[in-house]
C-alpha positions in Angstrom: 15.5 -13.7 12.3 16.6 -11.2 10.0 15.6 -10.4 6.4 17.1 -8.6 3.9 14.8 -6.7 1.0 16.4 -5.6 -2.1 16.0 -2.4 -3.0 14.3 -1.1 -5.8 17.3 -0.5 -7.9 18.7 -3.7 -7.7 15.5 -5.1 -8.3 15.1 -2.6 -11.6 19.2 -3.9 -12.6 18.1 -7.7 -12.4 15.6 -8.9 -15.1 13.1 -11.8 -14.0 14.2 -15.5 -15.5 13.1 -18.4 -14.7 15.1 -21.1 -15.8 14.1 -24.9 -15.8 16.3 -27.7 -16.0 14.4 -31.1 -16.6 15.5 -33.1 -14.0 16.7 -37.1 -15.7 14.9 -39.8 -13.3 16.3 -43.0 -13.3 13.3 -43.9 -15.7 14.4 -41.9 -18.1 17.7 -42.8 -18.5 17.1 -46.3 -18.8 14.2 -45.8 -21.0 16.2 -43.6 -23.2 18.8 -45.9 -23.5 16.2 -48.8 -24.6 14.9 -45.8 -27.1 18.2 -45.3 -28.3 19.4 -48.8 -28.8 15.9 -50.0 -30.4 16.9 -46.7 -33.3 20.7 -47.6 -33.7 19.4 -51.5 -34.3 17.4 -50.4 -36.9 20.3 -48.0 -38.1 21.8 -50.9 -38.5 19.6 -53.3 -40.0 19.9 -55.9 -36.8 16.8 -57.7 -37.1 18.0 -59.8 -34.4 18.7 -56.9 -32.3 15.6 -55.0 -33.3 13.5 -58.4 -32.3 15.6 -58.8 -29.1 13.6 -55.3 -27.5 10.1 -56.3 -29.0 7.3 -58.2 -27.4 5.9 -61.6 -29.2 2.6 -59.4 -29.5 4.2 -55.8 -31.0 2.6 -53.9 -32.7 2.4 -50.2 -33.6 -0.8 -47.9 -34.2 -1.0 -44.7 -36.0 -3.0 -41.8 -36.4 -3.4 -42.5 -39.9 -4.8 -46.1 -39.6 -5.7 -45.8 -35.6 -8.1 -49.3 -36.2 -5.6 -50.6 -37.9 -2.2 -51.8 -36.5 0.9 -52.7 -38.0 1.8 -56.1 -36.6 5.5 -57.0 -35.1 6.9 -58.6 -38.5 5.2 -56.1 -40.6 6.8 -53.1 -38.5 9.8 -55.1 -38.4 10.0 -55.4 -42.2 9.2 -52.0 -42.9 11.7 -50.6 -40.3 14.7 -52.9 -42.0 13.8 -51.6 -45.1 13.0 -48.0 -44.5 15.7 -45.4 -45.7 18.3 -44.7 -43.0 17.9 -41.7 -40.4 19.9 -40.2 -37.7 17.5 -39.9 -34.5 16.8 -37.4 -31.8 14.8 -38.3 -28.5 13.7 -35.4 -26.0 11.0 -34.4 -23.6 11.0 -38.2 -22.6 8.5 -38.8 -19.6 8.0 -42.1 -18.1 5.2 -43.5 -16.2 5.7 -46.3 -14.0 2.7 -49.2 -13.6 4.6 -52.0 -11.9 5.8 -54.0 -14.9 4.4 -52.1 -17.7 6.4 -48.9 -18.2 4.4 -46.0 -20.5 6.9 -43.4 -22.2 6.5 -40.9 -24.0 8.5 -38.4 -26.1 9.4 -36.1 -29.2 11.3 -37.7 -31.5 13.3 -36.5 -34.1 14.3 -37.9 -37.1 16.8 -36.4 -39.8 18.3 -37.3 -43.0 21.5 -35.8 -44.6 22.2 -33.5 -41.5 18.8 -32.2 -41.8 15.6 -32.6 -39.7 13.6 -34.3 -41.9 10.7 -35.0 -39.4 9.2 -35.4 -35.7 6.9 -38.2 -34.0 5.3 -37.7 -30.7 5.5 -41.5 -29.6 4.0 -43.5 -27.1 5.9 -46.9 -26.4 4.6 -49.2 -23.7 7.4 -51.3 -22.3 6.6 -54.2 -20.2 9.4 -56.5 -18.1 9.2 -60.2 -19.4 11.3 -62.2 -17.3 13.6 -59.5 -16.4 13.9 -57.9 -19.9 11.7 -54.6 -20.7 10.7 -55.6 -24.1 7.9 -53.0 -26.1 4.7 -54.2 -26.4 2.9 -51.8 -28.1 3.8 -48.4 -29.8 2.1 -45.7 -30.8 2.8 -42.9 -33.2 1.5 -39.7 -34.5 3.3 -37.1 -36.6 4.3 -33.4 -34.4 3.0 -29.9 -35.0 0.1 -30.8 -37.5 2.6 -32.3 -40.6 2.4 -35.5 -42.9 6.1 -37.0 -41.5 6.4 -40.5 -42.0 7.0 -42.8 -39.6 9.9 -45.5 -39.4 8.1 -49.0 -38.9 4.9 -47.8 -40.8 4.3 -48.8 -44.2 5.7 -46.6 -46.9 3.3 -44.3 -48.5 2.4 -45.2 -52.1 2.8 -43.2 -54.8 -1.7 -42.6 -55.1 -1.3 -41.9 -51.2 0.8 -39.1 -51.1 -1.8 -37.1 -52.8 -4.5 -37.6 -49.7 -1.3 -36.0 -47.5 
C-alpha cells in the first residue's frame, strides 16, 4: 500500500472548503412538486385544484392562534382571496411514516419581484386511496418577523398594531 502526504506547501497553496450539496431524495421531489402545485393553484385562484390536494379534515395552525385553527374552507377562502405572490420553497426535508408524510421547509414568498416574506411550514401529507392529499399544516413566520401567511386570515386594521 502506498500513501502519498502532501507537503506543507501544497497544503499552505490550498485553502480548506467544505462544500455541501443537499442531496434531492425521491421524497423531496415528489413533495416539492405537491408544494409547488398546491402554490401555483392558488396563484391561480383554482379552488377546485387547491381542494383536489386537501384532506376533508384540513386545517392549518399558526403561531399566532396555535389553539385556534383555521378550518379547510376558511383557509381555502382566505387563500383564494389573498393578494397574489410568486413562491419559493427550499431546505425541504421529508419524513416518511408509512402513509402519513411530514415535510418541512422555508418558504418564500414575494411580491413585485421582491421577497416580501418567509414561513417555516410544516405540512402533513397523508395517502388517501392512492392520492397524498395535506391533512394538516402548520405555519410560523422565519427569523423572528410579523410576515403573513397565505391561508391565514388577513390581519385587521386594530391588529396590525399588536405586530
Amino acid at each position: 500500500m502506498c500513501w502519498v502526504l502532501p507537503s506543507a506547501a501544497q497544503e499552505a497553496a490550498a485553502p480548506t472548503r467544505k462544500i455541501v450539496v443537499p442531496t434531492v431524495t425521491r421524497n423531496v421531489m415528489v413533495f416539492g412538486g405537491l408544494e409547488n402545485s398546491l402554490a401555483e393553484a392558488i396563484g391561480r385562484r383554482d379552488a377546485e385544484a387547491v381542494g383536489k390536494l386537501l384532506g376533508d379534515r384540513f386545517e392549518m395552525r399558526t403561531d399566532s392562534q396555535p389553539g385556534t385553527p383555521v378550518p379547510r374552507d376558511a383557509w381555502l377562502q382566505h387563500a383564494m382571496e389573498g393578494a397574489a405572490f410568486n413562491s419559493k420553497v427550499d431546505q425541504m426535508a421529508v419524513h416518511e411514516y408509512g402513509d402519513m408524510m411530514v415535510v418541512s421547509f422555508l418558504w418564500h414568498l414575494g411580491r413585485d419581484g421582491r421577497n416580501a416574506a418567509e414561513v417555516f411550514v410544516v405540512d402533513t401529507w397523508k395517502s388517501v386511496d392512492g392520492n397524498w392529499k395535506l391533512d394538516v399544516r402548520y405555519a410560523s413566520a422565519a427569523h423572528g418577523t410579523a410576515a403573513p401567511i397565505p391561508g391565514d386570515e388577513p390581519v385587521k386594521t386594530q391588529d396590525k398594531k399588536k405586530l
